[in-house]
SEKEVEX-683023 format. One record per residue (C-alpha): residue number from 1; residue in three letters; x, y, z. Coordinates in steps of 0.5 Angstrom, whole numbers, plus 500, padded with zeros to 3 digits. Layout:
nr/rest/x/y/z
NUM/ala/X/Y/Z
...
***
This chain:
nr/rest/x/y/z
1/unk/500/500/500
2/unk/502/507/498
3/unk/500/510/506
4/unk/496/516/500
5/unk/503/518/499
6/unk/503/523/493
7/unk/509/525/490
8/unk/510/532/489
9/unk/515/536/484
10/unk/522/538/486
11/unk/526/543/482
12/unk/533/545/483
13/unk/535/550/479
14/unk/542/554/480
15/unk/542/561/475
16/unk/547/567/474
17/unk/545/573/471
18/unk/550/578/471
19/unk/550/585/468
20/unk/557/588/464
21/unk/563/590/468
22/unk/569/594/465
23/unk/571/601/462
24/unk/571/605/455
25/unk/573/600/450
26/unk/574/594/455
27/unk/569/589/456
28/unk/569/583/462
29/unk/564/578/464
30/unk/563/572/467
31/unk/558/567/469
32/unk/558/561/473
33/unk/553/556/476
34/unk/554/549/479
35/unk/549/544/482
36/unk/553/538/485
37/unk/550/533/489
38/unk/554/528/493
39/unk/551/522/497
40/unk/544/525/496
41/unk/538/522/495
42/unk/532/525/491
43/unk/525/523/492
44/unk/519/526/487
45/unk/515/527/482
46/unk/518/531/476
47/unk/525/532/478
48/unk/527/538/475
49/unk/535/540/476
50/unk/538/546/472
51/unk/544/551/471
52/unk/545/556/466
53/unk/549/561/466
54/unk/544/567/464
55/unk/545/574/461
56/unk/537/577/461
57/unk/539/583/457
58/unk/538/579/450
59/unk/531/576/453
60/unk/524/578/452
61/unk/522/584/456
62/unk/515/580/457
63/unk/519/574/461
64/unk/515/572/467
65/unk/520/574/473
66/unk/523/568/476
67/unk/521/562/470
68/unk/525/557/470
69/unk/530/556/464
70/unk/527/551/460
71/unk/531/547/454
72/unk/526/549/450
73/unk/528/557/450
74/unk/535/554/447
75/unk/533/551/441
76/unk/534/555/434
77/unk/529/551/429
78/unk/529/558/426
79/unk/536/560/426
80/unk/534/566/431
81/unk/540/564/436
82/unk/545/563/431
83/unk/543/570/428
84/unk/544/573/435
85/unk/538/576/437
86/unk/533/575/443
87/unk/536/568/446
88/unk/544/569/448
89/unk/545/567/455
90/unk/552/571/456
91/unk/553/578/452
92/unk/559/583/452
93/unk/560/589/447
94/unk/566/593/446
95/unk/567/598/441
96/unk/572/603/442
97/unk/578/608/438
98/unk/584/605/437
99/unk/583/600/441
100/unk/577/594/443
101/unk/577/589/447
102/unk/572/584/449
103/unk/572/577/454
104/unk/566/573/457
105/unk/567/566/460
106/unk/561/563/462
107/unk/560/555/464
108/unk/555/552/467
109/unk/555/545/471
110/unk/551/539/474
111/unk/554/534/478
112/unk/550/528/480
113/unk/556/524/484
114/unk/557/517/489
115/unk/552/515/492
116/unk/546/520/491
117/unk/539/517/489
118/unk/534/520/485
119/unk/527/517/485
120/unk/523/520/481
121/unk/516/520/475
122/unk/520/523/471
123/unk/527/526/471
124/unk/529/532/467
125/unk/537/536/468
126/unk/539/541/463
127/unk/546/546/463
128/unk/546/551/458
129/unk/552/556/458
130/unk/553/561/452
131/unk/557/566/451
132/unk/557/572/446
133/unk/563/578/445
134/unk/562/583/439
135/unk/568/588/439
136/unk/568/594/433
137/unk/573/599/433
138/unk/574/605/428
139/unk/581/608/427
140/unk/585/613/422
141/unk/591/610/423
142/unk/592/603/428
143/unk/586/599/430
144/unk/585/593/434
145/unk/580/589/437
146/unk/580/582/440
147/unk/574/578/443
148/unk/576/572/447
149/unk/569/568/449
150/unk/569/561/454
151/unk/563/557/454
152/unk/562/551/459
153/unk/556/546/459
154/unk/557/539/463
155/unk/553/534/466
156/unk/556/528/470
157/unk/553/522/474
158/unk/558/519/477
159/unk/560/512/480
160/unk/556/509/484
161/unk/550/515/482
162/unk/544/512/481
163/unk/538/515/478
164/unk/531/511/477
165/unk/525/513/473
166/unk/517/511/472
167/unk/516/515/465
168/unk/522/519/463
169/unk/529/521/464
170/unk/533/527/460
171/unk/540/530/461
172/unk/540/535/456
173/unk/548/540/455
174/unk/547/546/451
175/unk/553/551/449
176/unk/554/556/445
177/unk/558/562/442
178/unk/558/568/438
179/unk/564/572/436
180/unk/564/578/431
181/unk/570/582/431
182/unk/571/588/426
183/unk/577/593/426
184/unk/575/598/420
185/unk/579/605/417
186/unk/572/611/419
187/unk/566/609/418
188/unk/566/610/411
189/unk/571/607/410
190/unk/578/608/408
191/unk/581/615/407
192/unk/584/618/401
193/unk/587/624/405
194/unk/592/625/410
195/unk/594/618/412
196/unk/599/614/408
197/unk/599/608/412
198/unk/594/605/417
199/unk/593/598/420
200/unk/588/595/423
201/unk/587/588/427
202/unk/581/583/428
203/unk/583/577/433
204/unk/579/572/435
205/unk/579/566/441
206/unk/573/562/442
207/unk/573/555/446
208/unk/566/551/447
209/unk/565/545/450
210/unk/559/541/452
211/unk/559/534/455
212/unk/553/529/458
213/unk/556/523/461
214/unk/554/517/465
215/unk/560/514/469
216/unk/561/506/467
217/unk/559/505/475
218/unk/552/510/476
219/unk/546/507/474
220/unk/541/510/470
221/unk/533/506/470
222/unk/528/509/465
223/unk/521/506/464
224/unk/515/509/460
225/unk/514/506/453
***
């Protein structure tokens, strides 16, 4: 006999929101969310674990306050986000005289490690982490712009983890990058007066993993049909 127990909804959710930090043409900004469970043990209906690296600047205003981040707000069947419209988590702009800089590391983390038990209907994880650095810088004589961008999103279930499921189970890793670097002679582009040399510089470094792992050692039971 169940005794009438019930389970109810369980929801976990680790979110950073940080806005621009710097000077006139140089830009930092960092993010980072980490759940780490370690000998815990979880028991509900839906259980929802999620950490994202959240910048709010590119959301729609309309966005209920606190929602919970979902996968689905991170897919781009239209190609909005690879256009960098409304769906970037982690954005920094530089644009400067001379000289632009422009540097945003973001990752987002979820480790369930040994000995945790999760016990649940259905069984949903989801980091996301995404960063964007837009740098242009006009010049007349040296221009240089750099945007050096970092984006992390991992899930790990460790040995000795084990997670069981009624219906369903997903673990979902989402990490993304823009970069747009220019470094321009004037608006017009170049000039045919007063300038007998002029050197302009664009460098870009992004790195950008996502993983989703289960150890050899964790178990993971997932009924449903």
């Amino acid at each position: 006999a169940d005794n009438g127990y019930a389970p109810g909804d369980i929801t976990l959710e680790c979110r950073d929101i940080a806005g621009f930090g710097g000077m006139l043409g140089v830009l930092i900004k960092n993010t980072a969310t980490k759940i780490d469970l370690q000998g815990s043990k979880i028991k509900g209906g839906d259980v929802t674990i999620s950490a994202t690296s959240d910048s709010r600047q590119m959301f729609d205003d309309n966005d209920e306050e606190g929602a919970m981040v979902t996968p689905e707000m991170f897919q781009d069947p239209d190609g909005t986000f690879a256009s960098g419209l409304e769906t970037a988590l982690d954005f920094i702009t530089s644009l400067g005289l001379i000289g632009g800089v422009a540097v945003s590391n973001s990752s987002a983390e979820i480790i369930v490690g040994e000995g945790s038990v999760i016990e649940a209907t259905n069984v949903t994880m989801f980091a996301a982490s995404n960063t964007e650095a837009v740098v242009a810088t006009l010049t007349f004589f040296l221009g240089v712009a750099v945007g050096v961008t970092d984006s992390d999103a991992s899930i790990t279930i460790e040995n000795g983890a084990t997670i069981t499921t009624a219906n369903d189970f997903s673990m979902t890793s989402f990490a993304a990058d823009k970069m747009d670097v220019a470094a321009k002679q004037g608006l017009l582009g170049p000039s045919d007066s007063g300038e007998f040399v002029n050197i302009c510089i664009a460098v870009g470094v992004s790195d950008v993993e996502s993983t989703a792992q289960i150890a050899s050692g964790a178990t993971v039971t997932a009924g449903g049909d």
